[in-house]
BADOLUM-690272 format. One line per field, with one value per residue (C-alpha): residue number from 1; x negated, z negated, y negated; residue in three letters. Coordinates in steps of 0.2 Angstrom, whole numbers, plus 5000, padded with zeros to 4 digits. Example, Ala and Ser with C-alpha at 12.3 -4.5 7.8 and 13.67 -1.06 7.14 Angstrom:
<atoms>
num	(1; 2)
east	(4938; 4932)
up	(4961; 4964)
north	(5022; 5005)
residu	(ALA; SER)
</atoms>
This chain:
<atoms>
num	(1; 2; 3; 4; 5; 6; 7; 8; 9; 10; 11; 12; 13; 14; 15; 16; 17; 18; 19; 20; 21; 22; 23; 24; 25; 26; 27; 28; 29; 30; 31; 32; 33; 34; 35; 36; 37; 38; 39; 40; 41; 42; 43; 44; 45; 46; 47; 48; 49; 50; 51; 52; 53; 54; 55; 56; 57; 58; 59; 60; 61; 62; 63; 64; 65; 66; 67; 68; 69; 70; 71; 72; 73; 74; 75; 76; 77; 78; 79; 80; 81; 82; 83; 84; 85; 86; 87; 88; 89; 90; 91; 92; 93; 94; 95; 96; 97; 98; 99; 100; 101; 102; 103; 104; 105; 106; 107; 108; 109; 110; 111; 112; 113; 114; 115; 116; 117; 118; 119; 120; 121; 122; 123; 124; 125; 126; 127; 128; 129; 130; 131; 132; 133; 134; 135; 136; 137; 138; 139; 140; 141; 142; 143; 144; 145; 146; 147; 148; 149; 150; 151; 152; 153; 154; 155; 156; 157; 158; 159; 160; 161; 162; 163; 164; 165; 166; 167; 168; 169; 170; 171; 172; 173; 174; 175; 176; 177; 178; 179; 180; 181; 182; 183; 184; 185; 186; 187; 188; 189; 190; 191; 192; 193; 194; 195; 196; 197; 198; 199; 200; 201; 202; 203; 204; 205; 206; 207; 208; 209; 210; 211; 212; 213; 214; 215; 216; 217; 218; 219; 220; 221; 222; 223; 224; 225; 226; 227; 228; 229; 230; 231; 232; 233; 234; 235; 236; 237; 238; 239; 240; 241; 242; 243; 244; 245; 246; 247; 248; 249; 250; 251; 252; 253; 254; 255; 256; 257; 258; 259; 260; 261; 262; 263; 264; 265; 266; 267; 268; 269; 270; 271; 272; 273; 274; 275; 276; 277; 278; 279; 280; 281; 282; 283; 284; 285; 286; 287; 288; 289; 290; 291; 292; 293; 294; 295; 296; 297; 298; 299; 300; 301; 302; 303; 304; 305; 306; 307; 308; 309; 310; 311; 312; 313; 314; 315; 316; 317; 318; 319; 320; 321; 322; 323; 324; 325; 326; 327; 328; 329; 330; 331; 332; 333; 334; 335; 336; 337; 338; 339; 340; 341; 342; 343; 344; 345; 346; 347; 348; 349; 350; 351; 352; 353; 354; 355; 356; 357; 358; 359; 360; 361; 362; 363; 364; 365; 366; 367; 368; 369; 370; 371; 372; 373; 374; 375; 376; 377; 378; 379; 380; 381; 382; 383; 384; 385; 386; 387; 388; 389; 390; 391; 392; 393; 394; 395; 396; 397; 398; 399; 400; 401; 402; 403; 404; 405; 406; 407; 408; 409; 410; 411; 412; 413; 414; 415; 416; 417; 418; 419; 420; 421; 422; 423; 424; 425; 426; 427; 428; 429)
east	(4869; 4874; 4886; 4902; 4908; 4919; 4938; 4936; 4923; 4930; 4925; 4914; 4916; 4911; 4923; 4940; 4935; 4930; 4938; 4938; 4949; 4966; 4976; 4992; 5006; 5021; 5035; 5050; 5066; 5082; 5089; 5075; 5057; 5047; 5025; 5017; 4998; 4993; 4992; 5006; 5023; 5035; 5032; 5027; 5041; 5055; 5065; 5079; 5074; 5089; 5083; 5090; 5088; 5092; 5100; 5082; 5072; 5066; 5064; 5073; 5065; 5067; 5083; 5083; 5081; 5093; 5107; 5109; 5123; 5115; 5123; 5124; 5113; 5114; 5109; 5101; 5087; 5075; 5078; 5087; 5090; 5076; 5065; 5058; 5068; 5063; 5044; 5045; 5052; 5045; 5027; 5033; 5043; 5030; 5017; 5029; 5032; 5014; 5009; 5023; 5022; 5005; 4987; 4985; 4967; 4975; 4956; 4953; 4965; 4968; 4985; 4995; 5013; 5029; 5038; 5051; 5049; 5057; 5045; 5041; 5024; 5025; 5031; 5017; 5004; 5013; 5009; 4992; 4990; 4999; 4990; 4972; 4974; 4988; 4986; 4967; 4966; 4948; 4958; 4974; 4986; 5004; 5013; 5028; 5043; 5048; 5029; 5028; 5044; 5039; 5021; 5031; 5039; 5022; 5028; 5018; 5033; 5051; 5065; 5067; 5088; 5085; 5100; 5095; 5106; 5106; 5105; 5104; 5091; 5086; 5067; 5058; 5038; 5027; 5009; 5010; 5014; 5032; 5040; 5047; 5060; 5067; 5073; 5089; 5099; 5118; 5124; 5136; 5122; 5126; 5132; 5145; 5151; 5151; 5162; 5172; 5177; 5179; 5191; 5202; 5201; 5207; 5222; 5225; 5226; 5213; 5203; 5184; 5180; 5160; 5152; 5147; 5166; 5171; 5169; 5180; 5193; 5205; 5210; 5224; 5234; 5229; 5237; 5243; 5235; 5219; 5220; 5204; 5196; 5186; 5171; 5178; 5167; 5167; 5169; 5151; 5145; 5155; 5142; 5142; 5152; 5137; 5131; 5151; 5150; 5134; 5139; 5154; 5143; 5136; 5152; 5156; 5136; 5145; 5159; 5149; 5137; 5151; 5169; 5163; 5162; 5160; 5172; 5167; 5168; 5170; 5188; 5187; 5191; 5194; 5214; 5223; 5235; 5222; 5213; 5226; 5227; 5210; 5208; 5208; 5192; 5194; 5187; 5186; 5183; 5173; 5189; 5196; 5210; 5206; 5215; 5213; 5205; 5212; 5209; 5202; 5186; 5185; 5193; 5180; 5164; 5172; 5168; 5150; 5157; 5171; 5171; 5190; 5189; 5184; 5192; 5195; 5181; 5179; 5163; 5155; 5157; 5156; 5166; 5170; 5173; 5153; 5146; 5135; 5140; 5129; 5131; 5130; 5115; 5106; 5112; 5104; 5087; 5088; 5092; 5078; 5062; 5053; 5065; 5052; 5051; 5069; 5068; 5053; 5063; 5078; 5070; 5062; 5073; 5071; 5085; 5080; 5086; 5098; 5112; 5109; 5114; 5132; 5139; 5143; 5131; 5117; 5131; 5142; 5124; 5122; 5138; 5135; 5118; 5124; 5138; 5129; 5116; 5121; 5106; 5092; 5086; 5092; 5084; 5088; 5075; 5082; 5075; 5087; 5077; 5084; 5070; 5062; 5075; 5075; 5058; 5052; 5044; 5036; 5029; 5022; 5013; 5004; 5000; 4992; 4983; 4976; 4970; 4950; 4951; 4962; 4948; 4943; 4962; 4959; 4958; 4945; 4944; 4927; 4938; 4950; 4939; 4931; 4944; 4959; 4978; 4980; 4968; 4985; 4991; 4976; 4973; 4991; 5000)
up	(4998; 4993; 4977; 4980; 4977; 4963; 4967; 4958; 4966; 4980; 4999; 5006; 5017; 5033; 5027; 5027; 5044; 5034; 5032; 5049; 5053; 5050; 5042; 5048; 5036; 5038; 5029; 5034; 5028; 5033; 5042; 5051; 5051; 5051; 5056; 5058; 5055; 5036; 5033; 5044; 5038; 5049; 5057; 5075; 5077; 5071; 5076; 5071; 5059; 5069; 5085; 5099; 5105; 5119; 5126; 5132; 5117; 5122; 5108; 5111; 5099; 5098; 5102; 5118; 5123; 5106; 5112; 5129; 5132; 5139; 5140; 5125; 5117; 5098; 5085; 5070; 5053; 5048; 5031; 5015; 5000; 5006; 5006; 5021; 5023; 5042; 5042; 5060; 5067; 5055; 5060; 5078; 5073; 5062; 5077; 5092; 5079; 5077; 5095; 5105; 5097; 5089; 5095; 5098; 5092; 5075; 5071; 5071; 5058; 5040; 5036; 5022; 5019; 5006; 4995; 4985; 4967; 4969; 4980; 4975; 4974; 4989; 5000; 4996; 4998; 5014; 5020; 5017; 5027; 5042; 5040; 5039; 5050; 5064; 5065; 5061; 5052; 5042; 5025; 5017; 5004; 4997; 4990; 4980; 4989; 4973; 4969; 4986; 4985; 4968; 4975; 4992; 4978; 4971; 4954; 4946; 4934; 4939; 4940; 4958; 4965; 4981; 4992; 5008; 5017; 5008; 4990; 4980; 4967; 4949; 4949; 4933; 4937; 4923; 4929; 4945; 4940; 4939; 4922; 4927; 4916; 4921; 4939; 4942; 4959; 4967; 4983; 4984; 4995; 5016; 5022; 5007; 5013; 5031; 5025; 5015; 5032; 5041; 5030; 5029; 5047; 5048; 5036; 5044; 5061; 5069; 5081; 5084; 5101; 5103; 5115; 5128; 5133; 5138; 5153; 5154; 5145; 5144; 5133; 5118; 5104; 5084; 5082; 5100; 5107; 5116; 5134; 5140; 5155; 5146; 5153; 5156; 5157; 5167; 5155; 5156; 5152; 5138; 5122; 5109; 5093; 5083; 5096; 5097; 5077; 5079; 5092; 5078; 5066; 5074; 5078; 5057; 5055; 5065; 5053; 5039; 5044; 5049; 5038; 5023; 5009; 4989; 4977; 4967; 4946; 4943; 4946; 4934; 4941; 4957; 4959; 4977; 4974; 4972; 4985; 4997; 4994; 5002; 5020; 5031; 5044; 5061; 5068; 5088; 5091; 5107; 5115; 5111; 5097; 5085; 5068; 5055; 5038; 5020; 5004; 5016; 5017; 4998; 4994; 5005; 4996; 4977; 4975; 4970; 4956; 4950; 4955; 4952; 4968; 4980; 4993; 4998; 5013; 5020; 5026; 5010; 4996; 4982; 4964; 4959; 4940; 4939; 4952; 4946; 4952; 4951; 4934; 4926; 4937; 4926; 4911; 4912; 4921; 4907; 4891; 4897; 4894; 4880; 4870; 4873; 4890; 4894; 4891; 4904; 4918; 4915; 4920; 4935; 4945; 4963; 4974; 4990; 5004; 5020; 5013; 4999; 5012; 5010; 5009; 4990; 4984; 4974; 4964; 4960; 4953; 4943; 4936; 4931; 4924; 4913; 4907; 4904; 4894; 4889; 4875; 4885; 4900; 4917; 4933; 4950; 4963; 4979; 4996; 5006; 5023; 5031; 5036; 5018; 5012; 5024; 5026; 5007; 5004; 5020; 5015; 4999; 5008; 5020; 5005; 4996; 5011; 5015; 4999; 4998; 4981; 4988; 4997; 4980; 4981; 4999; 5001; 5014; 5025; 5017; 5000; 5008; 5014; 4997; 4986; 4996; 4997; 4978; 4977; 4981; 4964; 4955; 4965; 4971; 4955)
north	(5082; 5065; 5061; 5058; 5041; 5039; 5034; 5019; 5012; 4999; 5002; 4991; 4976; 4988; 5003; 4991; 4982; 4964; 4947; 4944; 4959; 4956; 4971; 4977; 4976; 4989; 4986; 5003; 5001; 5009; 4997; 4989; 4993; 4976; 4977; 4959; 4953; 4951; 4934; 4927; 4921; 4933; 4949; 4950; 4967; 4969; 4985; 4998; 5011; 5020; 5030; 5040; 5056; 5063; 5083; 5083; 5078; 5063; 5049; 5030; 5017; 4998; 4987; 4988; 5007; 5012; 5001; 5008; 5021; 5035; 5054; 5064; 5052; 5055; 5041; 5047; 5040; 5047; 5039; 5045; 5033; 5019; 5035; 5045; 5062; 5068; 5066; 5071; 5055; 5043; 5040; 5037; 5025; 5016; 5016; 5010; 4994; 4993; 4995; 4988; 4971; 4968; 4982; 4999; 4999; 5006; 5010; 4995; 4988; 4991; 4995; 4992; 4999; 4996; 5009; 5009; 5009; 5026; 5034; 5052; 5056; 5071; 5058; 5045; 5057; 5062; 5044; 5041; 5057; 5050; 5034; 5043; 5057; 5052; 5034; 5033; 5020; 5014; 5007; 5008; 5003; 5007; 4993; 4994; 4981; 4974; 4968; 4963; 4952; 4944; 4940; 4933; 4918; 4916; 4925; 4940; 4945; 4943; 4953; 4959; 4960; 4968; 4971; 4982; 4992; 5008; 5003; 4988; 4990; 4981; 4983; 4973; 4968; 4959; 4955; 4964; 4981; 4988; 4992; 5009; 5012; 4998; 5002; 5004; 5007; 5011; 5014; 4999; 4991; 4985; 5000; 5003; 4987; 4989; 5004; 4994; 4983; 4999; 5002; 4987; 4989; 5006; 4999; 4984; 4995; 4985; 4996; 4992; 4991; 4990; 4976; 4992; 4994; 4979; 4974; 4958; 4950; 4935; 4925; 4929; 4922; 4928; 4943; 4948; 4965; 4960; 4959; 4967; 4978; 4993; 5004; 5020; 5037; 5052; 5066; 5072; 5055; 5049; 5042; 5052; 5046; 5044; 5031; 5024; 5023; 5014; 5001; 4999; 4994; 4982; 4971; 4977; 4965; 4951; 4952; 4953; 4937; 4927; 4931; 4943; 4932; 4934; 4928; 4914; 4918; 4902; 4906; 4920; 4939; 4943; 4934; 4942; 4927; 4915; 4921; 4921; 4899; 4899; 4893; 4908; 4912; 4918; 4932; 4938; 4956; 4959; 4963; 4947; 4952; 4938; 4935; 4924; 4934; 4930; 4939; 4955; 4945; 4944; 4963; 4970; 4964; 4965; 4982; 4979; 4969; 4979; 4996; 4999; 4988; 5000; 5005; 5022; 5027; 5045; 5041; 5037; 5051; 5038; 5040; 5024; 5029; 5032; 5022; 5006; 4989; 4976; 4967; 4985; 4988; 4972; 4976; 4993; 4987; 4971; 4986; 4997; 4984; 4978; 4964; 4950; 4952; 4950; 4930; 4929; 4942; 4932; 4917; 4922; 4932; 4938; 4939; 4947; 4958; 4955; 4959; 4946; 4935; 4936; 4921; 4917; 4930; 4920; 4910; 4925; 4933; 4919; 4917; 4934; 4935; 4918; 4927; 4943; 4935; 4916; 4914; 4916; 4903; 4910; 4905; 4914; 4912; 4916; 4909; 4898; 4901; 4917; 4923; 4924; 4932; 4946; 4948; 4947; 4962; 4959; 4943; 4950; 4961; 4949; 4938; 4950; 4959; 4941; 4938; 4939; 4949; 4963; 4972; 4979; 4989; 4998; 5016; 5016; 5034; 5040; 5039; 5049; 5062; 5064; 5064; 5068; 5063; 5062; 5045; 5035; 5040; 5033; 5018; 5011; 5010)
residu	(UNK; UNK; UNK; UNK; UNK; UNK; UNK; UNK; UNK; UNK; UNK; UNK; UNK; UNK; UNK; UNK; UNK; UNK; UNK; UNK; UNK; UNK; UNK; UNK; UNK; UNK; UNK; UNK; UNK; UNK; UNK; UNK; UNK; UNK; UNK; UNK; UNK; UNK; UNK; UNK; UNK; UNK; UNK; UNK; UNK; UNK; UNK; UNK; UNK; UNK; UNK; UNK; UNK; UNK; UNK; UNK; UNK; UNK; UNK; UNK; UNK; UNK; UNK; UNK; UNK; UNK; UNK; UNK; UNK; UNK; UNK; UNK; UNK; UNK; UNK; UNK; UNK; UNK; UNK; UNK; UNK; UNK; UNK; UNK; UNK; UNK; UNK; UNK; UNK; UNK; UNK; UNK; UNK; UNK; UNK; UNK; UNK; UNK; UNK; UNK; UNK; UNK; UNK; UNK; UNK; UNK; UNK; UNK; UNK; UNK; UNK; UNK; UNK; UNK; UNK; UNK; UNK; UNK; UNK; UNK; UNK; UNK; UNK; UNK; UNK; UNK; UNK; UNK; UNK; UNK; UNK; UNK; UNK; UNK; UNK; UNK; UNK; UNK; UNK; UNK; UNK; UNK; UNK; UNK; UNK; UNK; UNK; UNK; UNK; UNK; UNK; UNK; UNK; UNK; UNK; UNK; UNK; UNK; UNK; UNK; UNK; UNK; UNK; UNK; UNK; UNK; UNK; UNK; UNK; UNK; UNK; UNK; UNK; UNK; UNK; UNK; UNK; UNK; UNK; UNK; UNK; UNK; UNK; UNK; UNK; UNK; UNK; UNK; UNK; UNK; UNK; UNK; UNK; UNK; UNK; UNK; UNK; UNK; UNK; UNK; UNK; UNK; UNK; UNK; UNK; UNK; UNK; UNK; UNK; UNK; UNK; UNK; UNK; UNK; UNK; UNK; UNK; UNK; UNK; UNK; UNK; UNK; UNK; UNK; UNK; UNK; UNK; UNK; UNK; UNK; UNK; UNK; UNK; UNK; UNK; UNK; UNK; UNK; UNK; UNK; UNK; UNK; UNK; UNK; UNK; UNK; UNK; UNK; UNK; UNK; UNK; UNK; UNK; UNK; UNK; UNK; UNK; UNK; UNK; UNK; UNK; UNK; UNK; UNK; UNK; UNK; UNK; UNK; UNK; UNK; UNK; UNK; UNK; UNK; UNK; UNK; UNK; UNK; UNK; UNK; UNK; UNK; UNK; UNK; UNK; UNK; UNK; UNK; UNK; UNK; UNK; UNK; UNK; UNK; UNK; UNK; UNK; UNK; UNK; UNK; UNK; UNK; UNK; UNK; UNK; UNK; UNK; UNK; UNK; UNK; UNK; UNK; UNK; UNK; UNK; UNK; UNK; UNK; UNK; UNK; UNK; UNK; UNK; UNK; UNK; UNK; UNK; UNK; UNK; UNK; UNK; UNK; UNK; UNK; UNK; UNK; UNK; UNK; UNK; UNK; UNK; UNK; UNK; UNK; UNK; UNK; UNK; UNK; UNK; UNK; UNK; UNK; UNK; UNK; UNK; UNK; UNK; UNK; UNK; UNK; UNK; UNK; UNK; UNK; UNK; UNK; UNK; UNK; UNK; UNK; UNK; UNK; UNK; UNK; UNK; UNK; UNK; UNK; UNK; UNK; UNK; UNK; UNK; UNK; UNK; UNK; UNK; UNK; UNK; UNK; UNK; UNK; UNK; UNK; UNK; UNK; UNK; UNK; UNK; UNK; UNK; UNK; UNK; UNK; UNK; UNK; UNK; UNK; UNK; UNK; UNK; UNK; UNK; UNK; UNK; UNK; UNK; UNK; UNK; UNK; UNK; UNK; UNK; UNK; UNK; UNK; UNK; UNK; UNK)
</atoms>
């Protein structure tokens, strides 16, 4: 019987496909799921983490299939704090973002995949399963999203701001490896703020009406009832709320991108007097009740800097007196670390993440990080292309996987074979 290889050793150029084969690169999240080719500078897919299912079973994944109104359909994640909870539903959405857009010869490819820093062990050893046994793959490899951010701006140490959907998180990397000590995460990420507006809203009495209902509508003065024809349902075919709540969020997105805004420091803490001198923005509601927006669009994102900000949300079961916003979050990623490493994090700082692209938001950071820490040199790297900025840890990822040293990093099959799941442990630190 021949020895087994040892985990250390790197598989060869036959076992991970070659430079010629391009890898697959993954990157789940829990707002969107992004797969592309490694070595490309945007991913070929990109699709809802959020899914339908239907009274028969049957799966709905992708935008099209998740955004029509079908009976009984309910709109579910498989996701739970940036991490995967239902290992049920995952995998298939993992392989129709890989096969619907790019090959479904998986055996082909190599695959590599993000994590969050966060990533319990059972679930990453759960993964490398998935990818071996279920989608067949000949190599593979678990990033972690905060290395693959910094590696996307061409920096080795830096200290990753990521602001997803779910949670924002401080995550500190020196030479390519994450300082664990150092990561830090809250909740007051998109979805507390999509909460937020949902709130002011609800206050504000203005109801949501999602794009499905309306069918036609004319024309109205700010603040007049909207004048609109609605899609009416017979009772056995009415959506189900968790697909009406979902349709919501996505007018709360258009608000977000086009009204929400965070207040600028430079005029010292958040002033409702002060913000109500600023020019208004309008905002039309798919039903055609528009008004002009004032302080609301400041108020709503404020809670991630000041938590006595925050407004009361039912949906979210947050306690604002120990909830971390975002300056604390850096204080206690910044605290954790070696003292002569704060001056080189400090000065290479990441921002990343959708919801980093609130407008405001990289100059409110800085004000913040310069106050927090006036000695030291602060300099904030955050991508002004859009697409960078959502797709970093995508990026990172299809950088490094194009990279002709990282062969020596794959798991190759036989590896998993002989050693079993617990090799992702030793060799994706």
């Amino acid at each position: 019987m021949a020895a087994l290889q040892p985990s250390h050793v790197p598989p060869s150029t036959f076992e991970y496909g070659g430079d010629e084969i391009s890898a697959l690169v993954l990157d789940p999240g829990t707002s969107w799921t992004r797969a592309g080719f490694a070595g490309e500078d945007t991913p070929k897919a990109v699709i809802p983490t959020d899914y339908g299912v239907t009274p028969d079973g049957k799966l709905h994944f992708g935008d099209n299939d998740v955004h029509t109104v079908r009976p009984g359909m309910e709109i579910r994640n498989p996701m739970k704090d940036g991490v995967v909870e239902d290992w049920d539903v995952a995998p298939h959405i993992w392989k129709y973002a890989i096969t619907n857009r790019l090959t479904s010869a998986l055996n082909e490819h190599p695959l590599i995949m993000t994590e969050p820093a966060w990533n319990p062990p059972k679930n990453r050893e759960k993964t490398l399963e998935i990818a071996f046994e279920d989608f067949d793959v000949p190599a593979f490899y678990l990033a972690k999203s905060g290395v693959c951010a910094s590696f996307g701006l061409g920096k080795a140490t830096a200290l990753v701001i990521d602001v997803g959907a779910s949670n924002i998180s401080i995550t500190p990397v020196h030479d390519g490896l994450i300082l664990r000590k150092g990561v830090t995460r809250s909740p007051l990420a998109g979805d507390f703020i999509s909460g937020q507006i949902r709130a002011q809203f609800a206050t504000a009495n203005i109801p949501i009406t999602p794009h499905y209902q309306v069918i036609s509508k004319t024309p109205v003065e700010a603040n007049t009832p909207a004048k609109a024809n609605l899609r009416t349902f017979p009772e056995s075919q009415e959506p189900t709320e968790s697909f009406r709540r979902f349709e919501q969020d996505r007018v709360i997105l258009e608000f977000k991108e086009c009204v929400a805004q965070v207040w600028s420091s430079h005029a010292g803490p958040y002033n409702e007097h002060l913000a109500a001198q600023q020019p208004g923005r309008p905002f039309e509601l798919p039903d055609g009740y528009n008004t002009m927006f004032g302080p609301d669009r400041f108020r709503v994102v404020e809670g991630m800097w000041q938590s006595n900000m925050i407004l009361p949300d039912p949906s979210m079961q947050l306690d604002p007196a120990t909830v971390l916003t975002i300056p604390q979050l850096i204080q206690q990623s910044i605290n954790a670390v070696d003292v002569e490493l704060r001056p080189l994090l400090l000065s290479n700082v990441v921002v990343t993440g959708g919801s980093s692209l609130l407008f405001g938001f990289t100059d409110r950071i800085n004000n913040e990080l310069s106050a927090l820490y006036p000695g030291p040199r602060v300099r904030l790297n955050a991508p002004g292309i859009t697409v960078e900025r959502k797709f970093a840890g995508w990026l990172g990822a299809s950088i490094l996987a194009s990279l002709g040293t990282f062969h020596q990093l794959w798991i190759s099959k036989r590896e998993y074979e002989e050693h079993g799941a617990g090799i992702v442990e030793k060799r994706c630190k």
